[in-house]
VEXKOLFI-377978 format. One record per residue (C-alpha): residue in one letter; x, y, z negated. Coordinates in steps of 0.1 Angstrom, whole numbers, plus 2048, in hexadecimal, padded with zeros to 3 digits. Layout:
N
aXYZ ...
//
This chain:
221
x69A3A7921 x6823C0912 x68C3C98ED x6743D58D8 x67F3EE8BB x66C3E08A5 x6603F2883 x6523E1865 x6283E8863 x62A40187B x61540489D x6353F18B2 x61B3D58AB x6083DE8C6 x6243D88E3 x62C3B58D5 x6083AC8DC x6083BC8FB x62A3A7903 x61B38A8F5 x5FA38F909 x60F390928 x62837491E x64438F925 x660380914 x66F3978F9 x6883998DF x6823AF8BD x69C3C48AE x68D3C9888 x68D3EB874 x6833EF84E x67440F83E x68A423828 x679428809 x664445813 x65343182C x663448844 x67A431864 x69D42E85C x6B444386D x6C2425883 x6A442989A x6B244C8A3 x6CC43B8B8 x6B14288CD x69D44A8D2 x6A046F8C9 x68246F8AE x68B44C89D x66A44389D x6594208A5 x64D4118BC x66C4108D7 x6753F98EE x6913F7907 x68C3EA929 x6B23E393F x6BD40C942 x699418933 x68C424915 x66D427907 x6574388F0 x63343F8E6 x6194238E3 x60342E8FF x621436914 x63441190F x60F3FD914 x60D40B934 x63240993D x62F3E5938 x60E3E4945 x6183EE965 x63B3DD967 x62E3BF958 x6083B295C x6143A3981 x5F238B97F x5D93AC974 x5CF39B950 x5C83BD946 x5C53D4963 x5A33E795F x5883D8974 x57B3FB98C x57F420982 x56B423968 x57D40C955 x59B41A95F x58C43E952 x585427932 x5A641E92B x5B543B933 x5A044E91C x5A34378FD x5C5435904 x5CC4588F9 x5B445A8E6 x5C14418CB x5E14578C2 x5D14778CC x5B14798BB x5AE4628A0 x5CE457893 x5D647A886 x5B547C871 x5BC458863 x5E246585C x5D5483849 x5BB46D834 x5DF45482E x5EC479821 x5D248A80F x5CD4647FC x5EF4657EF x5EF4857E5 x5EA4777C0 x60645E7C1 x62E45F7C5 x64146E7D1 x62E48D7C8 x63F4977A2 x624486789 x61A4A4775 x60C4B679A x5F848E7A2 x5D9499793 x5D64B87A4 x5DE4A57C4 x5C84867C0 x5AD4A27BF x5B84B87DA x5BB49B7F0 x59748D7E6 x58A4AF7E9 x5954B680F x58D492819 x56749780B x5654BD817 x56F4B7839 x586499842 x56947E83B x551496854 x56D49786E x56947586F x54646D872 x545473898 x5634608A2 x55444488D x5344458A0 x54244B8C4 x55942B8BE x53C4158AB x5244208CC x53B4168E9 x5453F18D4 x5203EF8D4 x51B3EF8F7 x53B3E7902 x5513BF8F9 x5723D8900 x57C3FD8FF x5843FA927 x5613E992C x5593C5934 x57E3B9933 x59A3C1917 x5B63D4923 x5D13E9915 x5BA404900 x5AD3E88E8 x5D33E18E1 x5D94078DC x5BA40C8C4 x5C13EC8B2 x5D740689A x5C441C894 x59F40C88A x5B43F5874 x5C3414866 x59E421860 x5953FF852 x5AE404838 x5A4427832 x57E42382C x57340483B x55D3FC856 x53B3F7847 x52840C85B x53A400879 x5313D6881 x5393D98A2 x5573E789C x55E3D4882 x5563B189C x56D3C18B2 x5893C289B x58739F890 x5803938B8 x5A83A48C1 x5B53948A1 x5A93748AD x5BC3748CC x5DC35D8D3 x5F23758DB x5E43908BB x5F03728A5 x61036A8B7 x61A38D8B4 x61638D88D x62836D889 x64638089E x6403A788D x62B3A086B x60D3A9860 x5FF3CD86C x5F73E084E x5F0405855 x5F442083D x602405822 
//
């Protein structure tokens, strides 16, 4: 049995849709934030770091988003639901795979950073300064790192159903995070395909079986 070290609104989402896309049967071991937001210490015991998401396998242990879809990918999808379809795709969903965490999930976790810069637990006579620090950087470069990313994603969804191509596979899981993530931080209004696309995954079976088992996915709340 699979156990999934599961934290609350964190990107461990994305492997109980995966599971739940492959009818993997699972069973959820649940973790709340401390108040800082930060995981509690209890994860360390699962995995070196204590972060989420986890999962344990028989003797195996597992870490890293990308690195857990496609364990379970390859262990699991015995019927190729979400194998990609030639090499290109496979190029696809290799690339967005890494992509997700390694490009654009640390600019979304900086704008999280520089936006709370005005708010606890930074000491309330230094929240001013920071609200307009943090607004400043975002504006005078943050914003402008974005703009490409935004268009480079908002172009393939434009021409393409799925980030792999013609058929949805495991890099439209892995980006699921992140473009909610950048929905939260700025919206998508600029972005309607995009935008379609997010609503499409969140329409899916197995997207809403997950919530019902993990809760809603709320990034950067």
């Amino acid at each position: 049995m699979i156990t999934v070290h599961h934290l609350e609104q964190s990107r461990s989402h994305r492997v109980l849709w995966l599971l739940e896309e492959l009818e993997v049967p699972y069973q959820i071991k649940r973790y709340q934030r401390e108040a800082s937001m930060l995981a509690p210490e209890a994860l360390k015991k699962v995995h070196p770091l204590g972060k989420s998401p986890v999962i344990t396998d028989e003797n195996q242990v597992v870490a890293e988003s990308g690195a857990i879809l496609s364990y379970l990918e390859n262990k699991y999808d015995t019927e190729h639901r979400l194998k990609p379809a030639d090499d290109a795709a496979r190029l696809q969903t290799t690339y967005w795979l890494h992509y997700a965490e390694g490009s654009l999930m640390p600019l979304l976790l900086m704008k999280l950073v520089f936006g709370r810069l005005g708010q606890a637990p930074v000491p309330w006579l230094l929240r001013p300064a920071g609200a307009a620090l943090g607004k400043g950087i975002q504006k005078a470069w943050l914003d402008k790192q974005l703009v490409p990313h935004r268009q480079m994603i908002e172009q393939h969804l434009s021409a393409h159903p799925w980030f792999s191509g013609k058929r949805f596979s495991i890099a439209d899981i892995q980006m699921s995070f992140p473009l909610l993530a950048m929905q939260s931080r700025g919206g998508l209004a600029e972005m309607p395909a995009t935008a379609q696309w997010l609503k499409t995954i969140q329409q899916r079976a197995a997207w809403q079986r997950a919530v019902e088992q993990g809760g809603e996915v709320l990034p950067g709340s």
